[in-house]
N, C-alpha and C positions, 0 to 999 in steps of 0.2 A: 504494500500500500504506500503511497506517495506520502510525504511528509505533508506539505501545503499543497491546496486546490483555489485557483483562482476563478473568482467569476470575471470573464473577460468584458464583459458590456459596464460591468461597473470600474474594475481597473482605469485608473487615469494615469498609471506609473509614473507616480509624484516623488516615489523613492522612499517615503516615510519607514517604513516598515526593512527595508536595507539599512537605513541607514541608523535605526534605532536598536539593531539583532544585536545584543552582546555577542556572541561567536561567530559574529559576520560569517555567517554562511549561506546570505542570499544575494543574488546579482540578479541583473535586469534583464531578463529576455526578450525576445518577442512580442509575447502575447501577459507580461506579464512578470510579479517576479519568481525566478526560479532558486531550489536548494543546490549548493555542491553539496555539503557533506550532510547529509540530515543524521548521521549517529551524532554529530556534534549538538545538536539540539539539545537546550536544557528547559525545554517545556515551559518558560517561562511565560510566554503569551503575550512578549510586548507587541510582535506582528500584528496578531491578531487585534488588539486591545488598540493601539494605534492609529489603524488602518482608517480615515475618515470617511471612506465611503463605505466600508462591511465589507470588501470584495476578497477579502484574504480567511482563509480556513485555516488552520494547523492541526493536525493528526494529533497532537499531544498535548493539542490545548485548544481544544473546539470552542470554534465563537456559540454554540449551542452553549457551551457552560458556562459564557460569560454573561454580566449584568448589563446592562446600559448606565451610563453613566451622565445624572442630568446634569451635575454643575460641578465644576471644580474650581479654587477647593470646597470642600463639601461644608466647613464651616468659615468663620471667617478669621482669623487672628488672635481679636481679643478672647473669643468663645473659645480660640483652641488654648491658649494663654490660661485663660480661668479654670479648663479644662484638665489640664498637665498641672498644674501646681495643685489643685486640687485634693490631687492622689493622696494617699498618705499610709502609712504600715499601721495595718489595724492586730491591737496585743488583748484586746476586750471583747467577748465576742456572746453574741444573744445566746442563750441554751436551745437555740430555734433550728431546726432539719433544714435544708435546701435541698427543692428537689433538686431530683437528678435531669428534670429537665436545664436546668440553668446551670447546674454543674457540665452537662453535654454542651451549653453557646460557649462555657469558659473557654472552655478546650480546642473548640472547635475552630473559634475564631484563634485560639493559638496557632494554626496552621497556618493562616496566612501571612506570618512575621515573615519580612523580608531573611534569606540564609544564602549560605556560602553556594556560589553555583546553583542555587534556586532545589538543592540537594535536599533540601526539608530534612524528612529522614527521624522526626521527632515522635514516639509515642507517648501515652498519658497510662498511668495509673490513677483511680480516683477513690483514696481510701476514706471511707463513713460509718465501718463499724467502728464505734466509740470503745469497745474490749482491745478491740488490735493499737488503735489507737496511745490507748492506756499503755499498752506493754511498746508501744514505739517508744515515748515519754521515758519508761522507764529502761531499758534499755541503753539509750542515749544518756540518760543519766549515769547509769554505771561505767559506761568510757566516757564521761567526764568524769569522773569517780579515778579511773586506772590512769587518767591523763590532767590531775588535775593541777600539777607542777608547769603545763605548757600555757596556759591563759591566765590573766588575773581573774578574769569571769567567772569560771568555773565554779570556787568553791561558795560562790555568792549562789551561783543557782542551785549548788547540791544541796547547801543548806537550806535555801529556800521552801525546795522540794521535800526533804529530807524532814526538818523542823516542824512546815507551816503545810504543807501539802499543795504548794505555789507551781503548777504548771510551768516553768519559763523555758521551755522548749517547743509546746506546741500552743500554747497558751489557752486551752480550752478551747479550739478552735474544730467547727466540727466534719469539717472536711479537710484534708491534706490532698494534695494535686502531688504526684509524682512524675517529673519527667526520665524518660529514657530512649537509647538508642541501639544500633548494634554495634557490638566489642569493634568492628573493624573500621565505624564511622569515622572519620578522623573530624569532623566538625560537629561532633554533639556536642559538645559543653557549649558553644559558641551559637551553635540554632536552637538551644537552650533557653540562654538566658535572653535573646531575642523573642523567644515564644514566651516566653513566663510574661513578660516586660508586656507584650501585648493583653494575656491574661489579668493583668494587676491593672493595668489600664482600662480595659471593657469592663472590668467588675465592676466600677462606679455605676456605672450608666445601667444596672442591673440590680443596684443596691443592693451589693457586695462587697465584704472588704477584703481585702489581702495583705497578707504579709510574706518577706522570704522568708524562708526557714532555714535559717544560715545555721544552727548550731546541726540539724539534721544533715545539711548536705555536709559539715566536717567531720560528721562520726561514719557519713556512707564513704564519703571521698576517702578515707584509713580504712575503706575495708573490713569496716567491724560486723563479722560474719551475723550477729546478733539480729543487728538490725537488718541486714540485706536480704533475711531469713524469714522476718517479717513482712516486708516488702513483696516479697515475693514476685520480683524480676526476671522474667523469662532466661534461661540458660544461656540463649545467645545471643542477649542485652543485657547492657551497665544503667546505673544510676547516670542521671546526667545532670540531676537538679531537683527544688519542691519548694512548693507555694501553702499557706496555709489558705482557706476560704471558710467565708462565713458571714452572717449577718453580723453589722459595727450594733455592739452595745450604745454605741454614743455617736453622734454626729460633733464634727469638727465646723465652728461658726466662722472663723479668718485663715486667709493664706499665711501661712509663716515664711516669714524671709529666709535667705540662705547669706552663706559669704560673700563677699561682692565679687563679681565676677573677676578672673584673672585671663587676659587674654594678649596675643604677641601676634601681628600681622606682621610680614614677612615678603 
């Protein structure tokens, strides 16, 4: 089967779609433009997506699966401004279920983060039983327990945990999002934390919050069979990464400022 099909009557070969292919692999025929290499193809669909008349197909990225796009950009500046500072790492979370409908738009919409060669490559685990949960918590706990000379944090949250019965590794949070890939990816950690970043971001707009869960990805990242065990990561996928999810006990009223930007033009 042919990579790309042109409709000839609507072709104007204005060039758009050559000159926009990352792996430049299309030139201008006759009737239209044609592939040299189509294994080089990285599905990406700017051809198609581009193309301002519709007259371009791509086998690997059918204009049948694409949307129409009425205005761009789709918000304006300040809304996307208000939007992006917004966010915020939620550590307080309702005692409230989310379905698994809206656990499925998290994730889902995590696929289309921009990645390395457009290689995706990103699966989800979506953990909600609150038992496994518990023994992830603890777990993590005990390698911070065996490791706890390597952080000053540590023995603040064992105690925490230990003394007061203070969650500070998943925070009561009642979904955990796990990402992963295969052993041989060489860009999971990196279409990772691209895909989470999309994830953390759509969740507002769902009234969701999120957080990273940075102390689980350093007990998965050491390999602590404990928890990889709980996880339960297919044999021939790694940890790549993990997001907490859940309804914010609280809403946040003002943007917090950051440090003032530091930047060198060049």
């Amino acid at each position: 089967m042919e990579l790309i099909k042109v409709q000839e009557p609507l072709c104007v070969k204005c060039g758009i779609c050559i000159d926009i292919c990352p792996p430049k692999i299309l030139s201008m025929g006759t009737t239209g433009p044609v592939t040299s290499n189509p294994n080089q193809c990285i599905a990406c669909g700017h051809c198609v997506a581009a193309c301002p008349q519709g007259a371009i197909d791509n086998f690997r990225a059918p204009l049948s699966a694409q949307n129409s796009l009425e205005k761009f950009p789709v918000i304006n500046a300040e809304e996307a401004e208000q939007f992006l500072r917004s966010r915020r790492s939620i550590r307080c979370y309702k005692n409230e279920r989310v379905p698994q409908e809206l656990l499925l738009k998290l994730v889902d919409i995590g696929r289309f983060a921009q990645t390395a060669s457009n290689r995706q490559g990103i699966s989800y685990i979506v953990i909600e039983d609150k038992e496994t949960r518990k023994k992830i918590t603890e777990v993590t706990v005990q390698w911070m327990e065996e490791n706890a000379s390597n952080w000053w944090s540590f023995p603040l949250h064992i105690r925490a945990y230990r003394d007061q019965g203070v969650d500070g590794i998943l925070h009561d949070a009642p979904n955990l999002i796990i990402a992963t890939a295969q052993k041989d990816f060489k860009n999971g950690r990196e279409n990772t934390i691209l895909s989470l970043s999309y994830i953390e971001l759509f969740a507002n707009t769902i009234k969701l919050g999120t957080a990273w869960a940075g102390l689980i990805e350093m007990c998965a990242f050491s390999n602590y069979r404990p928890l990889l065990n709980l996880l339960q990561i297919p044999k021939e996928k790694v940890f790549t990464g993990a997001v907490m999810v859940g309804y914010p006990k609280y809403s946040f009223k003002r943007l917090v400022d950051r440090n003032p930007i530091e930047v060198t033009f060049i």
